[in-house]
Backbone as CSV, one residue per row, in Angstrom:
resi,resn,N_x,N_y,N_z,CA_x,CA_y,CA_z,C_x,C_y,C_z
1,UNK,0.826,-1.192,0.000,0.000,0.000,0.000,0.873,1.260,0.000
2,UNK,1.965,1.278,0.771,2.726,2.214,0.923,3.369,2.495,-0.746
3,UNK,3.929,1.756,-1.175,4.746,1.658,-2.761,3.613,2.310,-3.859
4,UNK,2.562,2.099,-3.530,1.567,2.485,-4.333,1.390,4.023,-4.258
5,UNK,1.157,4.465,-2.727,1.081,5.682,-2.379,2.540,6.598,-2.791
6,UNK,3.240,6.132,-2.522,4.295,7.050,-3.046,4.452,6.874,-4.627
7,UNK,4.083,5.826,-5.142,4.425,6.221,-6.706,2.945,6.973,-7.251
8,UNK,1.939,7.003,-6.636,0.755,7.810,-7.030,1.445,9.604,-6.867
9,UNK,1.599,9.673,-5.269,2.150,11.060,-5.392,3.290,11.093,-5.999
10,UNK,4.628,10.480,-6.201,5.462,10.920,-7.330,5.164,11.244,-8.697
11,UNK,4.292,10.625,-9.315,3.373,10.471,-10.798,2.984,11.948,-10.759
12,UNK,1.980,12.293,-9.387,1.059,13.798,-9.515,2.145,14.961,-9.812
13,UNK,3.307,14.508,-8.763,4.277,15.837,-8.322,5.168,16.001,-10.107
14,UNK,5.358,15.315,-10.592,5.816,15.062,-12.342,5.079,15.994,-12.421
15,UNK,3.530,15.365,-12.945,2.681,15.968,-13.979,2.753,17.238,-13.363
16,UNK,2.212,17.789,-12.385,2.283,19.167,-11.720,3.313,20.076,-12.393
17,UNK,4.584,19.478,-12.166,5.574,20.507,-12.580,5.676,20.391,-14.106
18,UNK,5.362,19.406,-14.562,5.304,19.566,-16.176,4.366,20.233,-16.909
19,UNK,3.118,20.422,-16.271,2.198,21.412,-16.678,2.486,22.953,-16.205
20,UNK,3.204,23.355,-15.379,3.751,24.553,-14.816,4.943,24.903,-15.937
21,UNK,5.515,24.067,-16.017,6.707,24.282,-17.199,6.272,24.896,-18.392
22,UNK,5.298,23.782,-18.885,4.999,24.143,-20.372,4.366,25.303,-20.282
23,UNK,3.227,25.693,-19.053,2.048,26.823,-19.024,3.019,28.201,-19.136
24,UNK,4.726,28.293,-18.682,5.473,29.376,-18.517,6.097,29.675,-19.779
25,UNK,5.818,28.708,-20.946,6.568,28.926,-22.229,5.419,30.100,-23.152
26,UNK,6.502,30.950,-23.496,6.343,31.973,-24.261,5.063,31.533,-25.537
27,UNK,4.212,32.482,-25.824,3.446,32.187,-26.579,4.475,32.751,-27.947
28,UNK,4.234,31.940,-29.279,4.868,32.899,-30.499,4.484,34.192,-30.837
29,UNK,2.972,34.630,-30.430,2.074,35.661,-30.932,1.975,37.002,-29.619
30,UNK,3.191,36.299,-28.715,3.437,37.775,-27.490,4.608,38.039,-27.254
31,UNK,5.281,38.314,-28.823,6.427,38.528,-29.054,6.169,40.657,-28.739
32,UNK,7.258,41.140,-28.199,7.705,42.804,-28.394,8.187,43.155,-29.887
33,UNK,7.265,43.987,-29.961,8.291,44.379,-31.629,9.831,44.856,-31.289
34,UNK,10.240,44.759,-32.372,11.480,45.199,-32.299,12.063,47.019,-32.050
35,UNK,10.910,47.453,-32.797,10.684,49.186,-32.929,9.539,49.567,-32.603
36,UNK,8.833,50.993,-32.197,7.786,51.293,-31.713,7.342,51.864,-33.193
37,UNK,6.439,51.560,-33.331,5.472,52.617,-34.578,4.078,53.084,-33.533
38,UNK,3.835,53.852,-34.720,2.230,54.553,-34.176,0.875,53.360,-33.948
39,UNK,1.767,52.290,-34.393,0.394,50.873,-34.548,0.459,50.532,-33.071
40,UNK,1.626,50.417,-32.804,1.870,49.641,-31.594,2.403,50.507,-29.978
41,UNK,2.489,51.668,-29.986,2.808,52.526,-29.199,1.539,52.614,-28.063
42,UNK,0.584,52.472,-28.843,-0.157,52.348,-27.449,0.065,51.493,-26.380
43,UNK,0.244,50.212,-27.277,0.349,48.968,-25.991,1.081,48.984,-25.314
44,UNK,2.050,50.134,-25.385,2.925,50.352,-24.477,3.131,51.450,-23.941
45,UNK,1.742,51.884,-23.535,1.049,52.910,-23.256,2.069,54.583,-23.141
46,UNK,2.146,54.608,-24.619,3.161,55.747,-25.471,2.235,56.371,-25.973
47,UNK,1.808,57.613,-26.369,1.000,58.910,-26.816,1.359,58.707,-27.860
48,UNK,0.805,58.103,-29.056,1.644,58.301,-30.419,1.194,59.522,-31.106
49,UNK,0.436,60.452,-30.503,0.009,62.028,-31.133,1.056,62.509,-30.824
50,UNK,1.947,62.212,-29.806,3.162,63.388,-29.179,4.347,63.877,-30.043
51,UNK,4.568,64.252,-30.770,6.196,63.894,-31.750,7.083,64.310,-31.102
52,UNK,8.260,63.739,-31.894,9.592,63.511,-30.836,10.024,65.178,-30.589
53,UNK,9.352,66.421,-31.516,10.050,67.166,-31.192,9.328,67.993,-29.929
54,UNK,8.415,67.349,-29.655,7.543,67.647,-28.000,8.446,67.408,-27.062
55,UNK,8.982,66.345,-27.737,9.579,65.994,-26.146,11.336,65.932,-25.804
56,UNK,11.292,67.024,-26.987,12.977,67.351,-26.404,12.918,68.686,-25.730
């Protein structure tokens, strides 16, 4: 009974961390652009009305 019980919880404590693993891998489609444009400046909550010469 005992051999059973510990290979049941060893089995869970696996799967557990193997679903934690994979759930932390990067999606392909929540990649950062490389450069900011006016498309994407919001999401990175940037004023894209502002131009650069505002803000020198």
């Amino acid at each position: 009974m005992f051999k059973f019980l510990a290979i049941t919880i060893g089995l869970c404590a696996i799967a557990i961390f193997g679903v934690r693993r994979i759930s932390k891998l990067p999606s392909r489609y929540d990649r950062k652009p490389r450069y900011v444009n006016s498309w994407n400046a919001l999401d990175q909550g940037i004023d894209p009305t502002i131009q650069e010469r505002d803000l020198k």
